[in-house]
DSSP file (Angstrom, degrees, kcal/mol; ACC not computed):
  #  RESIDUE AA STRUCTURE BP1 BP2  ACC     N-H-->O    O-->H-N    N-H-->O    O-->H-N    TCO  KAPPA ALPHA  PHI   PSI    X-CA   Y-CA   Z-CA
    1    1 A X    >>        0   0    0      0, 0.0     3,-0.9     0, 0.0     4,-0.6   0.000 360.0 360.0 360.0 -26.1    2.2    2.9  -46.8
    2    2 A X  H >>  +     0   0    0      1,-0.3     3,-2.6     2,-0.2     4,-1.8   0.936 360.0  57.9 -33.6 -73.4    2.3    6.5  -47.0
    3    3 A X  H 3> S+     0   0    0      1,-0.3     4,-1.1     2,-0.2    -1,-0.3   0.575 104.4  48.9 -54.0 -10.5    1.0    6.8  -50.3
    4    4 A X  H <> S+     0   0    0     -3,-0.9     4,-1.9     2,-0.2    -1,-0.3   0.637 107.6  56.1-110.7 -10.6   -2.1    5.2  -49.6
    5    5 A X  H <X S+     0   0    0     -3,-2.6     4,-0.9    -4,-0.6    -2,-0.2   0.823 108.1  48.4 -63.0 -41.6   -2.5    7.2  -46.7
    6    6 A X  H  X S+     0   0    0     -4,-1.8     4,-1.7     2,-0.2    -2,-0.2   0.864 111.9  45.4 -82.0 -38.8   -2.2   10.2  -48.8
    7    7 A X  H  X S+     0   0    0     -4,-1.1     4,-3.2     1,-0.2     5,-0.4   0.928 110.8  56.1 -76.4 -31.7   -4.6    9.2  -51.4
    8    8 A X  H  X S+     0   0    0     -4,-1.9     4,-2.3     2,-0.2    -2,-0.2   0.875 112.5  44.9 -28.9 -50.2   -7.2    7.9  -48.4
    9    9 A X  H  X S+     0   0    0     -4,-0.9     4,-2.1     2,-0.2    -1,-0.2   0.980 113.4  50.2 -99.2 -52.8   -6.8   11.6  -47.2
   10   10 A X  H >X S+     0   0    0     -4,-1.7     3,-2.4     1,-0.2     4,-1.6   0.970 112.6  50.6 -40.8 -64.6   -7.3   13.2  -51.2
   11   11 A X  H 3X S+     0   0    0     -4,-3.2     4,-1.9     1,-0.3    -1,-0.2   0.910 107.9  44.5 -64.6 -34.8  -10.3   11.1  -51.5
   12   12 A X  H 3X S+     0   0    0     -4,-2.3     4,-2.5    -5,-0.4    -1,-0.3   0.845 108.6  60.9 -70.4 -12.4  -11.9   12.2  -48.3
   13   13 A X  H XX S+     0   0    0     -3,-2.4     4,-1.0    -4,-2.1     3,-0.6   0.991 113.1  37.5 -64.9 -64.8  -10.8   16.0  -49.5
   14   14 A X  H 3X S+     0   0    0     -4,-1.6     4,-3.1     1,-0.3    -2,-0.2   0.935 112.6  56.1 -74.0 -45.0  -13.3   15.4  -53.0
   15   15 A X  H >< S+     0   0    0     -4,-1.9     3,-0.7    -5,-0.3    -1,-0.3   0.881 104.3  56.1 -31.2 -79.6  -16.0   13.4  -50.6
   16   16 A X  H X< S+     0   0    0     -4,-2.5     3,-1.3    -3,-0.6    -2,-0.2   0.715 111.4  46.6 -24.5 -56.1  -15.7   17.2  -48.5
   17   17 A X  H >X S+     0   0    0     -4,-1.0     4,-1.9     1,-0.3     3,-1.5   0.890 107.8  50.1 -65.7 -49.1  -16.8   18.7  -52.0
   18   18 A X  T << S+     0   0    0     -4,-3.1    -1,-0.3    -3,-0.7    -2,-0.2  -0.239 109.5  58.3 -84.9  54.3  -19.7   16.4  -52.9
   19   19 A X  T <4 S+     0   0    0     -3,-1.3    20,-0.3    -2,-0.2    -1,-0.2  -0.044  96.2  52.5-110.1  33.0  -20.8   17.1  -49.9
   20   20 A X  T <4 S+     0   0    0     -3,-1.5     3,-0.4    -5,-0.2    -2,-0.2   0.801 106.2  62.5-100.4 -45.3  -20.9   20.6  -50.2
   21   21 A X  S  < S+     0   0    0     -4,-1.9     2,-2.7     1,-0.3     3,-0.2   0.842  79.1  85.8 -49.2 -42.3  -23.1   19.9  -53.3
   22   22 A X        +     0   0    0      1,-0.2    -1,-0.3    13,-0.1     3,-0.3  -0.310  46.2 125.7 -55.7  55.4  -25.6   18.4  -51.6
   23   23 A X        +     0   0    0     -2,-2.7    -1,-0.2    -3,-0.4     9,-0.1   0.076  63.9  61.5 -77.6  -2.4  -27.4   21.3  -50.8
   24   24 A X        +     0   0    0     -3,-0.2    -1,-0.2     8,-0.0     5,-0.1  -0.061  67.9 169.4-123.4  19.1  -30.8   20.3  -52.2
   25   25 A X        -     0   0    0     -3,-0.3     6,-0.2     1,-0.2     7,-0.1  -0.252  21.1-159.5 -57.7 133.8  -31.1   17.3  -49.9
   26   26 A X  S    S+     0   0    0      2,-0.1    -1,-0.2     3,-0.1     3,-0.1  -0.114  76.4  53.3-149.7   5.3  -34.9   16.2  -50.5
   27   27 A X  S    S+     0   0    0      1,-0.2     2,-0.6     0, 0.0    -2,-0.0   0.688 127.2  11.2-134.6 -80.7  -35.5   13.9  -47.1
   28   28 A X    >   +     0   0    0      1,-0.1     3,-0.9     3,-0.0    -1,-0.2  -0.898  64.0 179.9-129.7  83.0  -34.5   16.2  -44.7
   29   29 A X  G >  S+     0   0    0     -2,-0.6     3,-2.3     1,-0.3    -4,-0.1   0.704  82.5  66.3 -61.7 -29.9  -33.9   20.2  -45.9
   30   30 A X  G 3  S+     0   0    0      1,-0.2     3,-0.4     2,-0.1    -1,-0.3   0.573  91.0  62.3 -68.6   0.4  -33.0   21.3  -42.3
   31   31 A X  G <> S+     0   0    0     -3,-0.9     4,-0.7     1,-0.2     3,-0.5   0.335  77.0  92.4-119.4  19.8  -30.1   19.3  -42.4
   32   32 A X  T <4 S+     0   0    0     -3,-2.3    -1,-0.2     1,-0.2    -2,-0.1   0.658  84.0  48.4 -78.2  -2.6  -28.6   21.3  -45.2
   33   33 A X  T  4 S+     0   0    0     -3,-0.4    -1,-0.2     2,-0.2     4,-0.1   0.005 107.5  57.6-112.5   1.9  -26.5   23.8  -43.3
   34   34 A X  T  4 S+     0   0    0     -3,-0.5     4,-0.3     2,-0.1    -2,-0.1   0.798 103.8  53.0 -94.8 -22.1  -25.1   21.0  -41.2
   35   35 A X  S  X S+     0   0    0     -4,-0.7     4,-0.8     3,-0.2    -2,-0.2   0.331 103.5  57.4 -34.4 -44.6  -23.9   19.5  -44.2
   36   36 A X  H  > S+     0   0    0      2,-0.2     4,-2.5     3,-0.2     5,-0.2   0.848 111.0  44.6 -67.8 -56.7  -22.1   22.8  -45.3
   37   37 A X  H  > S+     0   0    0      1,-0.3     4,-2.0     2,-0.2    -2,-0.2   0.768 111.7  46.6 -87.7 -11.3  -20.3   22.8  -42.5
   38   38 A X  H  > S+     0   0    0     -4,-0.3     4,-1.8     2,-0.2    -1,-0.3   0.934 112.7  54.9 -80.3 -60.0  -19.3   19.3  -42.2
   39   39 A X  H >X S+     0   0    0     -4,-0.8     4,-1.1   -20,-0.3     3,-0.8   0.937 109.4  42.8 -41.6 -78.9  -18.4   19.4  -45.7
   40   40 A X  H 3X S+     0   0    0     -4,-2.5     4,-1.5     1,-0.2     5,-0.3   0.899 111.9  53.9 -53.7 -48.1  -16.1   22.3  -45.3
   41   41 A X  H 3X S+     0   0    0     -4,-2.0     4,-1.5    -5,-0.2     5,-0.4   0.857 111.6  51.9 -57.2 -23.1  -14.2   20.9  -41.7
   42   42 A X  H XX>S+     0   0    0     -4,-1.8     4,-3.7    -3,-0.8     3,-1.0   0.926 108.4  46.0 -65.7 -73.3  -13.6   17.9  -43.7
   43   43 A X  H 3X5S+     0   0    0     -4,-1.1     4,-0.6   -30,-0.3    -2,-0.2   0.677 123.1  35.0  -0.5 -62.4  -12.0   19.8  -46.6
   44   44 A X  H 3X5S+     0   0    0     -4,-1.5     4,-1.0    -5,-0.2    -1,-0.2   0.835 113.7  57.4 -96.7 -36.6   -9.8   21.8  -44.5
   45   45 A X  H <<5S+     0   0    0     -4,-1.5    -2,-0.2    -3,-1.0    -1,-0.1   0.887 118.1  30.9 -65.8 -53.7   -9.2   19.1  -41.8
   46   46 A X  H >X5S+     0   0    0     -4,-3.7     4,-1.6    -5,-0.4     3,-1.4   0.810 118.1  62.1 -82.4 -27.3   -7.6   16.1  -44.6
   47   47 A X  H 3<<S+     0   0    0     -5,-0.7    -2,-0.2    -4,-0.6    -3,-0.2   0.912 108.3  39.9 -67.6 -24.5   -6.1   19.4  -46.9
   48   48 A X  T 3< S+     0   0    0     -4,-1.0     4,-0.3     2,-0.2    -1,-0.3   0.179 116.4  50.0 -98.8  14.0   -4.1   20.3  -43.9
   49   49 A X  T <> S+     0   0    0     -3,-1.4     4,-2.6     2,-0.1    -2,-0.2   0.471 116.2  43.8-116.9 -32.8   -3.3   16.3  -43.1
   50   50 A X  H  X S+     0   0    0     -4,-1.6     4,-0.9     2,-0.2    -2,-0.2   0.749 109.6  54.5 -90.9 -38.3   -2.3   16.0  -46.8
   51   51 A X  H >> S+     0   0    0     -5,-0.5     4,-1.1     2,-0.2     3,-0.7   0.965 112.7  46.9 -70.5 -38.8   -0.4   19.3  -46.3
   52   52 A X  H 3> S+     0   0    0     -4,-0.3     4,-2.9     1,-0.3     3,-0.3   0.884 106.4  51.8 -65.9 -53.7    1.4   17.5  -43.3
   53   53 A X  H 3< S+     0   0    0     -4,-2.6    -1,-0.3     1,-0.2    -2,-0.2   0.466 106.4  58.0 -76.5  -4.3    2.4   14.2  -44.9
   54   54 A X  H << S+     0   0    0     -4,-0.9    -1,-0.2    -3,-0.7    -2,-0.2   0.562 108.8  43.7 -87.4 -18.4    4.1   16.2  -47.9
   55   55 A X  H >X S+     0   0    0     -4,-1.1     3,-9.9    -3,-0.3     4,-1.1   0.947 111.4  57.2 -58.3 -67.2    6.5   18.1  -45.6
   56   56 A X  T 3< S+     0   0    0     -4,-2.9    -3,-0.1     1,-0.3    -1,-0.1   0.556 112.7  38.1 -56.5  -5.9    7.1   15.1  -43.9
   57   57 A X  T 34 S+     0   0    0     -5,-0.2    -1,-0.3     2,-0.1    -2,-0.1   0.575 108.0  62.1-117.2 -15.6    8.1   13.6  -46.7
   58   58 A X  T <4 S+     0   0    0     -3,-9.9    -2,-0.2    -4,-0.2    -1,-0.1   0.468 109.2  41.8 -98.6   6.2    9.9   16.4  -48.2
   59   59 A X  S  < S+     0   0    0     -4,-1.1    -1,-0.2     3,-0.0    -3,-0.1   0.354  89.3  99.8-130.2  22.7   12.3   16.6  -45.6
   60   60 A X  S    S-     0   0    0     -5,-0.4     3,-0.4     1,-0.1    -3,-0.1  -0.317  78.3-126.8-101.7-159.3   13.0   13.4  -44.9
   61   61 A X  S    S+     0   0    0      1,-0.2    -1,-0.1    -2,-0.1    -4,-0.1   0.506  92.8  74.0-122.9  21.8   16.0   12.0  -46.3
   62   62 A X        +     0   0    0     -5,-0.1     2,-0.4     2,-0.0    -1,-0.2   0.157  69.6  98.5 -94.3   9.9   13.9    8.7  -48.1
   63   63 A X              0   0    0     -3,-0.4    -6,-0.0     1,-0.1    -5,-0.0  -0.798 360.0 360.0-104.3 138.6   12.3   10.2  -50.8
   64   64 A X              0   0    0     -2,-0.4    -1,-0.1     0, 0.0    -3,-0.0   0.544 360.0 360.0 -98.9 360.0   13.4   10.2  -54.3
């Protein structure tokens, strides 16, 4: 259950990145700097979640 957890939390890391690419957004241009920053708290937010569930996992005594 872990493991899907962990890729759930990777995928939301590369989601964080395309939305840092969207910078040109073409319906609404004011809303590219909200975009930035959502983008990066995501990024940082699941990279440190990702960071969490690989300790936990390296010091538990069930991992092969």
């Amino acid at each position: 259950m872990m493991y899907y957890t962990a890729i759930l939390f990777f995928l939301c890391i590369l989601v964080g990145f395309a939305l840092l690419k969207v910078k040109a957004l073409w319906i609404l241009p004011s809303l590219a700097p909200f975009f930035e920053i959502v983008a990066v708290l995501v990024i940082v937010i699941f990279a440190f979640a990702l960071l969490y569930i690989g300790f936990k996992t390296l010091f538990s005594k069930n991992w092969r």
